[in-house]
Legacy VTK file of the C-alpha trace (Angstrom):
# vtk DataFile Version 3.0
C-alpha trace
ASCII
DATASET POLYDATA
POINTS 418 float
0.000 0.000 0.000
1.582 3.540 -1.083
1.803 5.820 1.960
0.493 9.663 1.569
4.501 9.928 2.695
5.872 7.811 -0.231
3.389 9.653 -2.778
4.761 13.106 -1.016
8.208 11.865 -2.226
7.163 11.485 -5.587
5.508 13.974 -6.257
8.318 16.186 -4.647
11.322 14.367 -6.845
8.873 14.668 -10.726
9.028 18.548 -8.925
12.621 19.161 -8.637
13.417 17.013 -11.952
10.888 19.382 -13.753
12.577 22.547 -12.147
15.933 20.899 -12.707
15.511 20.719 -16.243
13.413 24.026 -16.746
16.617 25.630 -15.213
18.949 23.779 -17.800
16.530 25.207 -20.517
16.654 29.012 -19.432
20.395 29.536 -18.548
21.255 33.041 -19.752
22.917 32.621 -23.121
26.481 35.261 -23.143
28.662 35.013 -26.364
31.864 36.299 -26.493
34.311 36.531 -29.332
37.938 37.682 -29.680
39.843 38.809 -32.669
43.591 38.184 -31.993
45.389 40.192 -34.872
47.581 38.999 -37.571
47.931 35.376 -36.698
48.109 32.923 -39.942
46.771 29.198 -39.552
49.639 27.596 -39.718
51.617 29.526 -36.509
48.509 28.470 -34.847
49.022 24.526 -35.490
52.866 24.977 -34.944
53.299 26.809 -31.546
52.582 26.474 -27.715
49.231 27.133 -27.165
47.910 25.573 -24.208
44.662 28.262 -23.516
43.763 27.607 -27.127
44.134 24.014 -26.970
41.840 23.762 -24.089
38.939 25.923 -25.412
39.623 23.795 -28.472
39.355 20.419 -26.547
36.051 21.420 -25.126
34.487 22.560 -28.289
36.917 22.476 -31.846
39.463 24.253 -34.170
39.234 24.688 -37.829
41.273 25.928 -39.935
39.611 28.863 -42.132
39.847 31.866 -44.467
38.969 35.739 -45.342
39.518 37.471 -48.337
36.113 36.283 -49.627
35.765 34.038 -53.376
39.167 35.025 -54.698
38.791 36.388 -58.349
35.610 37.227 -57.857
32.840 40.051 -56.685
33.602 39.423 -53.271
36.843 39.151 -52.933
37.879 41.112 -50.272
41.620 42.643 -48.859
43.397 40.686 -46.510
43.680 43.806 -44.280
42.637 43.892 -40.411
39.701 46.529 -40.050
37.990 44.766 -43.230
38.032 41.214 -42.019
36.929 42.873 -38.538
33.529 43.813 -40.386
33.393 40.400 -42.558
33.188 39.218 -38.700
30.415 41.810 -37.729
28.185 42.007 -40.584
28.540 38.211 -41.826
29.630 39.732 -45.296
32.455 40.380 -47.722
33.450 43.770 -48.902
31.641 44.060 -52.072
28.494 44.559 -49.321
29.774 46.061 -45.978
32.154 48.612 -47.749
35.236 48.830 -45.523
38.090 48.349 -47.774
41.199 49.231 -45.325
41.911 50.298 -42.275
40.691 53.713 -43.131
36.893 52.568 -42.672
35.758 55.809 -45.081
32.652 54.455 -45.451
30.972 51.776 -43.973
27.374 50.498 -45.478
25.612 50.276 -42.496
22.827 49.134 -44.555
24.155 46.113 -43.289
24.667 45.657 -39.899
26.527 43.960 -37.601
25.743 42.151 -34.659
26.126 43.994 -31.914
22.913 46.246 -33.730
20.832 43.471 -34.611
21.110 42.111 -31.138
20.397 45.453 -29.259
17.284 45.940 -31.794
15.764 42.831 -30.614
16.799 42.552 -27.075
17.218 46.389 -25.967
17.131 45.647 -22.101
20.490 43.263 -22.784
24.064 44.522 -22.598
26.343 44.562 -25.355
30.761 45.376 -24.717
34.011 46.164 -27.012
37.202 46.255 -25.079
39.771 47.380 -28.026
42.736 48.863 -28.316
41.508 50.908 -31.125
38.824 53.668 -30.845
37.434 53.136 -34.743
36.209 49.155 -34.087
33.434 50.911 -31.951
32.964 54.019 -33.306
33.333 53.594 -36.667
32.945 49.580 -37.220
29.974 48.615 -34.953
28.823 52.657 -35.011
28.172 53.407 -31.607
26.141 56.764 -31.141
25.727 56.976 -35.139
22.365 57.753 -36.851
22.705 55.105 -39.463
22.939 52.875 -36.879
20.221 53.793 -34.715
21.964 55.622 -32.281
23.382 52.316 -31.570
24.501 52.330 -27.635
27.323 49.933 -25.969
26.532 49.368 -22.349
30.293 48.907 -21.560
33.012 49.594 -23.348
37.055 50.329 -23.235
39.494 51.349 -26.105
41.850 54.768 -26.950
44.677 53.124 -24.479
46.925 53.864 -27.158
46.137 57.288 -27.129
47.678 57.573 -23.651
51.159 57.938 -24.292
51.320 59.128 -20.594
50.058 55.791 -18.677
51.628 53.457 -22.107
54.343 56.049 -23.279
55.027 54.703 -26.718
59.012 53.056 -27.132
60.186 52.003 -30.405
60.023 48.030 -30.202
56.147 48.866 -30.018
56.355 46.756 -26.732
53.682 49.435 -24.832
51.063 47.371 -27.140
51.425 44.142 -25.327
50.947 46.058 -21.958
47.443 47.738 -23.675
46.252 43.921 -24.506
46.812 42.849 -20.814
44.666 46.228 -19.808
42.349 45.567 -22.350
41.433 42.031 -21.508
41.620 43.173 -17.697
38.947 45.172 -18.415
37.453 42.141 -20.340
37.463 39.965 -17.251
36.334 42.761 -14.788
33.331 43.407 -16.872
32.610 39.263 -17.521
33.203 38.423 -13.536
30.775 42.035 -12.300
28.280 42.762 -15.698
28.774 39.453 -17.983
27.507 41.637 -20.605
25.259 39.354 -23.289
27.496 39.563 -26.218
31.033 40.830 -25.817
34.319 41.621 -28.758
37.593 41.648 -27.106
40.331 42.666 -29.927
43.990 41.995 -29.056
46.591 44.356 -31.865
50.231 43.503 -30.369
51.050 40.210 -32.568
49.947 42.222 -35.447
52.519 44.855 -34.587
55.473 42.234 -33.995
54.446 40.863 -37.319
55.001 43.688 -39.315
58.287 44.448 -37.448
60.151 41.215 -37.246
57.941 38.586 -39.703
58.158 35.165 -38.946
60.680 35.593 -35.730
61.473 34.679 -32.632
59.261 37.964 -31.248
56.669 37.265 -32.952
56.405 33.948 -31.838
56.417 35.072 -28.063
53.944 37.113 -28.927
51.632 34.515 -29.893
52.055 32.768 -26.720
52.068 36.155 -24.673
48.356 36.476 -26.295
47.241 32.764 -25.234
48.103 33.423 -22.057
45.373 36.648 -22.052
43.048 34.821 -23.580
43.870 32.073 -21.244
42.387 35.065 -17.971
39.627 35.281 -20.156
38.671 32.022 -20.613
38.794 31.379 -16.672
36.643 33.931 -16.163
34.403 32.969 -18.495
34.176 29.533 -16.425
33.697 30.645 -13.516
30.620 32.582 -14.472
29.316 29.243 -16.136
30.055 27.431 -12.756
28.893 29.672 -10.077
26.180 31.755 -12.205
24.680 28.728 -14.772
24.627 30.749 -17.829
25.886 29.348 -20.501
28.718 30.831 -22.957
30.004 30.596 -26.204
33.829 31.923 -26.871
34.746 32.447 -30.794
38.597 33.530 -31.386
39.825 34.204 -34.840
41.925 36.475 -36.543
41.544 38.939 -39.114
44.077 37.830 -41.971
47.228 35.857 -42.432
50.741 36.834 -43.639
52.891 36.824 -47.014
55.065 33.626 -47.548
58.238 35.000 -48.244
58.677 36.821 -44.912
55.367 37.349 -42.919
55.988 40.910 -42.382
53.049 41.901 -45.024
49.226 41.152 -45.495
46.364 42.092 -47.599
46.520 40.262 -50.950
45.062 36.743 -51.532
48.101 34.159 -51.844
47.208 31.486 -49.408
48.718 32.222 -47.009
47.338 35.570 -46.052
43.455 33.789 -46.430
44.643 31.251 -44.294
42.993 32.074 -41.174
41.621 30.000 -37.987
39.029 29.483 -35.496
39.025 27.807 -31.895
35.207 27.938 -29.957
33.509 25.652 -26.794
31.180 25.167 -29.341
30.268 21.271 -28.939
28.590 19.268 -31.806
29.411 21.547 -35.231
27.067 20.696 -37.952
27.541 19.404 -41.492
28.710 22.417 -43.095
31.481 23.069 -40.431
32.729 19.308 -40.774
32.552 19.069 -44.403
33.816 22.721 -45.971
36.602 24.939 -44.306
34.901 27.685 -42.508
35.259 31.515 -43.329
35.051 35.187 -41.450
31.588 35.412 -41.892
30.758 32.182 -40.885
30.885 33.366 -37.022
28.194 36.125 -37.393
25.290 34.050 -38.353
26.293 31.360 -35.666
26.318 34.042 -32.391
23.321 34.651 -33.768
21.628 31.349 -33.552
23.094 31.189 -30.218
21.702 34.120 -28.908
18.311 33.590 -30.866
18.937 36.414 -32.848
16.141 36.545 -35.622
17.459 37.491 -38.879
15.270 39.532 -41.487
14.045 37.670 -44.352
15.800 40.401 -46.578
18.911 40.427 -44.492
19.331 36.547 -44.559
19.432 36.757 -48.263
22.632 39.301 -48.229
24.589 37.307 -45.414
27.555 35.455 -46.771
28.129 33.440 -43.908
26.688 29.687 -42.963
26.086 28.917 -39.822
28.249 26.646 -37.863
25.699 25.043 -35.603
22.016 23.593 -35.737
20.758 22.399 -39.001
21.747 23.231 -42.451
20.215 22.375 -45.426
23.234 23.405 -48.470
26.492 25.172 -48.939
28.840 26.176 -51.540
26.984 27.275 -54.647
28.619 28.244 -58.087
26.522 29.542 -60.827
27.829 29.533 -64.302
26.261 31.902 -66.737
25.559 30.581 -70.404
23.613 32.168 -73.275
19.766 33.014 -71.233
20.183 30.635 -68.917
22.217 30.350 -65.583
23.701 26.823 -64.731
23.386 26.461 -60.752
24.960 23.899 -58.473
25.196 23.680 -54.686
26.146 21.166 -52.008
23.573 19.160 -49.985
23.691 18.867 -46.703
20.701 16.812 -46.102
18.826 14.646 -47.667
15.050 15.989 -48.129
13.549 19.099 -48.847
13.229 21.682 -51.891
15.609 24.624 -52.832
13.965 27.744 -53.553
15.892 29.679 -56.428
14.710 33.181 -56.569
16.142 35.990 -58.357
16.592 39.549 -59.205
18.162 42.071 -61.566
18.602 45.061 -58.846
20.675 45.919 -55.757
18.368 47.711 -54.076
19.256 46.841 -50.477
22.739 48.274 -50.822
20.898 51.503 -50.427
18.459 50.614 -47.746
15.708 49.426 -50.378
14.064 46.431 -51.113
15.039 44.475 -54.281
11.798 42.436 -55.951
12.697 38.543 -56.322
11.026 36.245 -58.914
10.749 32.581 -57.545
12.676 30.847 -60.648
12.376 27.231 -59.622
11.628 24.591 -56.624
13.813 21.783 -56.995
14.554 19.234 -54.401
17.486 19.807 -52.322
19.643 16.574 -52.995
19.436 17.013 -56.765
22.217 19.610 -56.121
21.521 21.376 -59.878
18.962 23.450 -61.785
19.572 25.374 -65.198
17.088 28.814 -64.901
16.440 30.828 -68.209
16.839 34.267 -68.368
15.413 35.394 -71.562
12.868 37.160 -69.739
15.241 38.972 -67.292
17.807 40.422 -69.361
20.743 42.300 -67.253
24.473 42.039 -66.661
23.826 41.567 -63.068
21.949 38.963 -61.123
21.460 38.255 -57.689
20.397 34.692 -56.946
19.242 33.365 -53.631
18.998 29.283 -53.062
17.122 29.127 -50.069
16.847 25.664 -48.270
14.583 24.620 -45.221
17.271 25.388 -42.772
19.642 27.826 -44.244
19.981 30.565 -47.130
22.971 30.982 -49.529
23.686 33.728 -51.975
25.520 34.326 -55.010
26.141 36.817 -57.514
27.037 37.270 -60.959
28.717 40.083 -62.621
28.892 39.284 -66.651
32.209 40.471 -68.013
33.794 39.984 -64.401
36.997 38.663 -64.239
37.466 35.173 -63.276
LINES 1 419
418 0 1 2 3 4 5 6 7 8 9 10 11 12 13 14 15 16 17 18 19 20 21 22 23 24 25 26 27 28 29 30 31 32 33 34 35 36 37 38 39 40 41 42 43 44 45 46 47 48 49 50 51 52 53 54 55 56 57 58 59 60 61 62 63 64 65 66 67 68 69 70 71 72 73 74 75 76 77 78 79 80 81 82 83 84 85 86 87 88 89 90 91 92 93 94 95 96 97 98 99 100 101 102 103 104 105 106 107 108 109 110 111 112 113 114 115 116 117 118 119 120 121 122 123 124 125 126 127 128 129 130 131 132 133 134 135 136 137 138 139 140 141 142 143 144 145 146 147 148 149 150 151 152 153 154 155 156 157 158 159 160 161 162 163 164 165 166 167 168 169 170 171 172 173 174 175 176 177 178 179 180 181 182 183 184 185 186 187 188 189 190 191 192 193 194 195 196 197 198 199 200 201 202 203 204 205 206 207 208 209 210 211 212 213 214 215 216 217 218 219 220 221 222 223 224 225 226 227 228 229 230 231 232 233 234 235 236 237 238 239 240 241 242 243 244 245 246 247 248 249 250 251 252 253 254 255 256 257 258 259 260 261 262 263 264 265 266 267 268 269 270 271 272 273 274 275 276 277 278 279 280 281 282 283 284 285 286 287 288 289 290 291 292 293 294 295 296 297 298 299 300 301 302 303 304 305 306 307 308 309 310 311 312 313 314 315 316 317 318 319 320 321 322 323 324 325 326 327 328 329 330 331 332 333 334 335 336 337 338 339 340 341 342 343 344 345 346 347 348 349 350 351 352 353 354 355 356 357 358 359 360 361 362 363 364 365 366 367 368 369 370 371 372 373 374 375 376 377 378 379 380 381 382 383 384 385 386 387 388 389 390 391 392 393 394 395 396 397 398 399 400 401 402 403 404 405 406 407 408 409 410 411 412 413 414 415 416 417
């Protein structure tokens, strides 16, 4: 016979499992991502980098690239305030608009997303810790009109303005003392705010590249920079342990380095679009496994993290895939022929339809709304469709192939060269 006692017990243990798991289903979501300057892959893979290793070993590295499709529309410098935005804004050049370090004129037509995020969840807090005033307020816009009036709840950077606190010497050694202020500021603000969606951008390794190349200080730098990311990382887990939210850490870097002496970046031999990511991301999906990630990858992913919703319009300009949850095709070429365009993609799984639309304008560059015509519905493993054209006549298409779980984008420029 079941005592009221025993069914007390029951009913108090279904209780605490339900709460239990309720709790696991609501921790506060943070991402975080750090852009360590001027580091090519293949340092990365060579050197000492124990702090790396171990955000690697709980989530993965990959080896990946900037510069967007080389020979192409998109292809985009190799230079370290334009693969910042690629980062930001999930797109290459030919869209964002910030060809060098200059950042004349960003197209904040496409944002980044630090703006998306804030539009969505306004009562969340958003960070940049930089050594460099521009990535907030010229990059993610802070306090601009085109970008809403766009407010960062915390925020550090201009150190290297302060010649006084870092007076500047000649080895460009004061930088390495700015990255371990920066990042203390990082971890002061993740151990008292943990603000929802953080950039931490580390310059001195950059700097040591374009004094000594591949060298001996460079090399310390690199592991001088794991260890900061290493404070960062700690604090990060403690927040996860004695707070239950739940993070996500991206760190990349912003372009490699020429072969011949790794001083020099910004054109497209392999080396300087060979790139890298490490992230506590468990459980990549198809696309990350299968295809070697790029720059703009990382946007779209932080924002399925942080269930960011991304306009139907928008989603059809971002370049980037993302990394996690389910993903329906990747890698698309379109080859034009006389009125008709020959498309291919990649399948990533095995049922559903592709949705090939199309248009002849570039409205949205502008902040306007370009009209797509629904060309075709073909099922997603067939990985090819031929459209005609006859009826659209122009030297410039813009094709969307959008897929139950994800959207890709090409474009094509007739006469481009190849």
């Amino acid at each position: 016979m079941t005592t009221p006692w025993r069914i007390f017990g029951l009913v108090t243990t279904c209780w605490l499992f339900s709460v239990t798991l309720l709790l696991a289903q609501i921790r506060p979501k943070k991402a975080l991502f750090i852009i360590v300057d001027g580091i090519p892959a293949d340092v990365i893979e060579r050197e000492s980098t124990p702090n790396l290793d171990s955000i690697a070993k709980e989530g993965a590295y990959k080896q990946a690239y900037v510069g967007g499709i080389k020979g192409t529309y998109s292809q985009t410098p190799t230079i370290s305030a334009v693969g910042y935005n690629s980062l930001l804004t999930g797109t290459w050049v030919n869209k964002h608009n910030v060809w060098d370090n200059s950042i004349k004129a960003p197209n904040y037509h496409y944002p980044t997303i630090f703006r998306l995020f804030k539009e969505q969840y306004p009562t969340k807090k958003i960070a940049v810790f930089s050594s460099w005033v521009d990535n907030r307020t010229k990059l993610v816009g802070e306090g601009l009109a085109q970008t809403g009036n766009l407010k960062l709840d915390y925020h550090t950077d201009g150190y290297e303005l302060d010649t006084v606190r870092f007076p500047h010497d000649p080895e460009r050694d004061f930088m390495a003392k700015i990255d371990h202020q920066v990042v203390s500021d990082a971890v002061a603000s993740i151990q008292n705010q943990a603000p929802d969606l953080t950039w931490v951008y580390l310059e001195y390794t950059d700097d040591m590249g374009h004094r000594y190349g591949d060298s001996p200080p460079f090399v310390k730098a690199v592991h001088q920079v794991d260890a900061e990311i290493g404070r960062i990382w700690n604090a990060i887990q403690q927040r996860q342990k004695n707070n239950g939210e739940d993070w996500q850490i991206f760190i990349t870097t912003d372009h490699g380095r020429d072969e011949q002496t790794g001083k020099n970046h910004g054109g497209q031999s392999p080396r300087q679009r060979a790139t890298w990511l490490v992230t506590n991301t468990k459980n990549l999906n198809a696309y990350a496994e299968r295809f070697q990630p790029a720059v703009v990858d990382i946007m779209p992913t932080m924002a399925r993290f942080l269930t960011v919703s991304i306009p139907k319009e928008l989603s059809r300009e971002i370049d980037g895939i993302p990394l996690t949850g389910s993903v329906s095709l990747a890698e698309p070429v379109i080859q034009p022929k006389p009125n008709q365009l020959d498309i291919t993609w990649k399948a990533l799984a095995q049922t559903g339809t592709v949705n090939v639309w199309l248009t002849t304008t570039n409205q949205f560059e502008t902040g306007g709304k370009d009209t797509y015509t629904l060309m075709a519905k073909v099922p997603l493993s067939k990985e090819h469709v031929v459209i005609g054209t006859s009826k659209l006549p122009s030297s410039f298409y813009k094709i969307v192939l959008e897929g139950p779980s994800n959207t890709v984008n090409r474009w094509v420029v007739l006469g481009e060269q190849k």
